[in-house]
Each structure stands twice: as C-alpha cells, then as structure tokens.
C-alpha positions in Angstrom: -13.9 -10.2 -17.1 -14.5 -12.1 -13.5 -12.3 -12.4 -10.4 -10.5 -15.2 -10.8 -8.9 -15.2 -7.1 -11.2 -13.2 -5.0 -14.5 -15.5 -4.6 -16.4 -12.7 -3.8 -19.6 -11.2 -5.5 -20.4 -7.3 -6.6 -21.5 -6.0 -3.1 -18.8 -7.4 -1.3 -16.7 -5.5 -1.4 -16.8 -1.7 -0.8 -15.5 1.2 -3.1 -13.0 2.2 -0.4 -10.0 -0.2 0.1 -7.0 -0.7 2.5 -4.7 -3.3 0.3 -1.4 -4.8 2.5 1.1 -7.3 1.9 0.8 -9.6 5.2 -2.3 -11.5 5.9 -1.5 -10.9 9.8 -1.9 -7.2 9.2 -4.7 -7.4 6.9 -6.8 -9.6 9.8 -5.0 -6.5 12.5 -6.2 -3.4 10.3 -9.9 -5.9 10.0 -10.5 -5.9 13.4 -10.1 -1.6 13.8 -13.6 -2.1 11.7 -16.8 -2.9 12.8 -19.1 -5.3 11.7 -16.5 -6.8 9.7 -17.5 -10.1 7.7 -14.5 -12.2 6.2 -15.7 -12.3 1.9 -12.8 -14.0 0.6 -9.7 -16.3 1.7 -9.1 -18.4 -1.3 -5.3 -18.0 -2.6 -4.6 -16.3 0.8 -6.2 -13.2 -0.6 -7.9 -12.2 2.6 -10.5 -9.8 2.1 -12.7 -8.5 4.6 -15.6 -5.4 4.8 -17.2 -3.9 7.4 -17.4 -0.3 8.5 -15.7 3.1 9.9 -17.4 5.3 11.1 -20.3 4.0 9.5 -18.4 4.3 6.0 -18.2 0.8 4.6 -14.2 0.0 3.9 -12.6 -3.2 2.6 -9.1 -4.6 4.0 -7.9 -7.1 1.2 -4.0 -8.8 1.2 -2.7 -7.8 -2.2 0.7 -10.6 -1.1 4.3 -9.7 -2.4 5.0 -7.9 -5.5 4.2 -6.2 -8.5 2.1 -9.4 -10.3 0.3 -10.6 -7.0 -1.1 -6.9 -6.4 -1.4 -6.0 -9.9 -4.2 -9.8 -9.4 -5.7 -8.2 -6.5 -6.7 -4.7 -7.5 -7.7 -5.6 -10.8 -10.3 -7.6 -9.3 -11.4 -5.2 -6.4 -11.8 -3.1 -9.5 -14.3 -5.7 -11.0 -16.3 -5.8 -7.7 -16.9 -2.5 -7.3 -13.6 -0.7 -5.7 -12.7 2.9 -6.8 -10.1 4.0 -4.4 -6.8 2.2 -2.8 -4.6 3.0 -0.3 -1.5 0.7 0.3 -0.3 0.1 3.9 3.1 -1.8 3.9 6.7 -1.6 5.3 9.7 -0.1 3.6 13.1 0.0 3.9 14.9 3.5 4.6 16.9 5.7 2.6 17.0 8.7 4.6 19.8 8.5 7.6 16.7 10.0 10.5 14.9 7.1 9.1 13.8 4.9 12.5 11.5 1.7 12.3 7.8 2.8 12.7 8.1 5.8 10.9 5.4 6.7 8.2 6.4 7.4 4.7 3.5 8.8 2.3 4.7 7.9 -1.2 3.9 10.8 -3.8 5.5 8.9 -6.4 7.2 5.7 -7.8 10.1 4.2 -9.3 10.9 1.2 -10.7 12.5 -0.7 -13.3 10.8 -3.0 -16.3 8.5 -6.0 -14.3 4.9 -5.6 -14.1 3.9 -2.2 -15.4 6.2 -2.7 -18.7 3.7 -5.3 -20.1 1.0 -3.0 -19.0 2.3 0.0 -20.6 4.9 -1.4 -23.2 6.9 2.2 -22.2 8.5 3.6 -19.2 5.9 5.8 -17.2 6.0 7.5 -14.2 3.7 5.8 -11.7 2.1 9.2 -9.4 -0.8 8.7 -6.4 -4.1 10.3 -6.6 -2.8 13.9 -5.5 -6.4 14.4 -3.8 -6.2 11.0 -1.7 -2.6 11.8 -0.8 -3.2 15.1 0.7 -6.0 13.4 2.6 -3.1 10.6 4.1 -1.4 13.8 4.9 -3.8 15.4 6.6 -4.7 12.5 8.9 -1.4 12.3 10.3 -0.9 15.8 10.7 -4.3 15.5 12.5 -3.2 12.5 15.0 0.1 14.3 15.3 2.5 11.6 13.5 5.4 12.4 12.2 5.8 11.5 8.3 8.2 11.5 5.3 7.0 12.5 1.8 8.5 11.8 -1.2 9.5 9.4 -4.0 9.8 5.7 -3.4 11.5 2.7 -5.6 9.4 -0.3 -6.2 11.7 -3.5 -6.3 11.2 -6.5 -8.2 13.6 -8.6 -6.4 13.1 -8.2 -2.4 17.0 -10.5 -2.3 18.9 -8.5 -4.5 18.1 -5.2 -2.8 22.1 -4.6 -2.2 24.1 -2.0 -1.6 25.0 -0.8 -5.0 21.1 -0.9 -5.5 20.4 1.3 -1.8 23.0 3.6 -3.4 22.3 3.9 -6.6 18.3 4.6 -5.3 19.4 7.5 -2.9 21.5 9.1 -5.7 18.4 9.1 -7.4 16.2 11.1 -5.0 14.4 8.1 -3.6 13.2 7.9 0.3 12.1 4.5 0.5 12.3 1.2 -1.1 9.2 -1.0 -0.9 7.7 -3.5 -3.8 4.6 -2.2 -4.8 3.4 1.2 -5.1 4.5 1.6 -8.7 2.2 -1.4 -9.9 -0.6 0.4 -7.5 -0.2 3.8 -8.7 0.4 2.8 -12.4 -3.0 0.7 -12.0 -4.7 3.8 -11.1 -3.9 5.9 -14.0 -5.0 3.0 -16.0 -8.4 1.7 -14.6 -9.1 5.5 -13.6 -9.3 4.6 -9.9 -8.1 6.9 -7.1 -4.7 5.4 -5.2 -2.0 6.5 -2.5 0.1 4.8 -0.2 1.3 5.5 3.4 4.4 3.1 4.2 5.8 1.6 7.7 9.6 1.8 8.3 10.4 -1.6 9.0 14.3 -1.5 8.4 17.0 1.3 7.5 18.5 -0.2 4.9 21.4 2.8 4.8 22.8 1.3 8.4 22.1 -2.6 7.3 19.8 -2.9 10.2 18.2 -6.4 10.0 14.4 -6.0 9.3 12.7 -6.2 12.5 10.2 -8.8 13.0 6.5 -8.6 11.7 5.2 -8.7 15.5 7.4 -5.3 16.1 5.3 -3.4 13.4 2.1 -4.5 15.0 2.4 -1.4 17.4 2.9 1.1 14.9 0.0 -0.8 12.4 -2.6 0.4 14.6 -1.8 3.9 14.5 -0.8 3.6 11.0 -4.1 1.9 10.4 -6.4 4.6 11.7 -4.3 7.3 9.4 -5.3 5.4 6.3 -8.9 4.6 7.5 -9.5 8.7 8.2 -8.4 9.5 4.9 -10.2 7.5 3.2 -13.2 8.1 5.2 -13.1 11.7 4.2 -12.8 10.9 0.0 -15.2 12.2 -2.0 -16.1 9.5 -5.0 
C-alpha cells in the first residue's frame, strides 16, 4: 500500500521518528533540528526531517486519537520509519503530579476503539523495552525528574470524568493520555520499535483546568531534547 495522507516519497522521511499531537509542537520540536526541510503538510499532518547530531530524525503530527495516529504511523511505516517515540501531554493520576512533569509510559490501557479492529481481542499494548530504557536514561542524564508506569489511552477526551479518573487509578494507572495504546499496539504489529515520554499538562485528581498550549512550550524543549537523545542512541 501507499500513503494516502502523507505526500511524501521513500527518502523523506527518516527511520527515527518524534510523532506529537499539536502541529505548534511538532513545528517547536522541528526547529531543535538542523537542516530541517518541511516534507509534508497535507491533512495538517506536518512532517518535517532534518538532523541531530548529524542523525537524520523526522517530527511528524500524528493529530488526536487512536484512528488519526494509527493513519500516521502506518504510513511513516510505508516510507521507511522503524522507530517512534510519542511526545504529548497527559492528565495526572498521581497526587505529586505537577504540570511539566515527564511521564515515560511502559505500558497501555484502553478500552475497545482502534486496536479492537486491529486485533479483534483485547491485548496488552507494551513500548519497545529497549527504546524505553533509552527515554529513561536521557532524562536521568539531563537530570529530569520522571514517572514510569502504566498509562490509559482514552477514546473520548469529553467524557474523561470523574468515575473514569477513579476508576483508572484503582486500576494502577499514572496517566491518562489518548494514544500510546494505538502506538504501542502498532508496534507489536508492524514490528517497529515504539515508546512514549508524556508532558503533564493538567492533574486531573485536583480538577485543575488544563493549562494552555503556550505553558507547555517551556517544558517541550526540554522534553524535546530527552526524546531526540534517545533516539539518537537506538541501534536499528
């Protein structure tokens, strides 16, 4: 199969790949690259390659959701990418929890949506273990402070309520975000390499608003160069 979104051609894009929700933080996390040329915008899908530390990396916007990301990393898997790392926000479940701190997912939740009509059964959606431990030793290295652990992947960003924040921290659950599980589910399919480091953007135990976009920019940048280190150091 072609790309059907992504207008761009085998060569484009690079077999390391920094996938985000917000166009704004995709052109941000672009612009910690050098060289960078912009290879697709159709659909909003902004896609751009260029190099760190003279490793070529693509920073692609996967949009909102299990469907729109499962789109966009099928077809970075067409033109040539073998290993993802998600960079988003999340919503808190632990009471410490404070926006801008980093949450490495090493698992996730979630219930029917996307990966049912992939799988036709429930699975249980891990990261690469490998590429994880690489997220983990960036921050360690640039002395952030992180949360590990399991995070639930919602299908319905306005019905994320309170029974659902309870019934989620019950269940051993850190974080709640909307795509890992499509991600990591992907990757056990299509035998590509995933992970995910996450941005606190709301605690959602406290009923905090979520802050605004602009806030996050602070933190992306630090966040940014965690997930570009890592993946600089995978072997493929």
């Amino acid at each position: 199969m072609e790309p059907q979104h992504i207008r761009a051609k085998p060569g484009d894009v690079a077999e390391r790949a920094v996938i985000s929700g917000d166009p704004a933080r995709v052109v941000q996390l672009s612009g910690l690259l050098e060289r960078r040329r912009l290879v697709n915008e159709n659909r909003g899908f902004l896609t751009y390659t260029g190099e760190y530390d003279g490793r070529s990396i693509t920073v692609a916007c996967h949009g909102i959701g299990g469907p729109s990301t499962a789109i966009v990393v099928e077809e970075l898997i067409m033109l040539g990418a073998r290993a993802f790392v998600r960079l988003g926000s999340c919503g808190g479940l632990l009471k410490p929890m404070k926006v801008g701190d980093l949450v490495i997912a090493t698992g996730a939740g979630y219930e029917g949506g996307t990966l049912d009509q992939y799988f036709h059964k429930k699975i249980e959606p891990k990261p690469d273990r490998g590429l994880t431990k690489l997220l983990k030793d960036s921050a360690k290295k640039q002395g952030g402070k992180f949360y590990a652990g399991t995070v639930f992947s919602s299908d319905a960003f306005f019905a994320e309520d309170l029974a659902l924040v309870t019934a989620s921290a019950k269940k051993g659950y850190i974080a709640i975000e909307m795509e890992c599980a499509t991600l990591f589910g992907l990757g056990k399919l299509r035998k590509v390499k995933t992970a995910s480091l996450l941005m606190v953007s709301d605690n959602v135990t406290e009923s905090a608003p979520i802050v605004d976009a602009g806030i996050l920019r602070e933190y992306t940048a630090k966040a940014g160069n965690v997930v570009l280190e890592g993946l600089n150091r995978l072997r493929i």
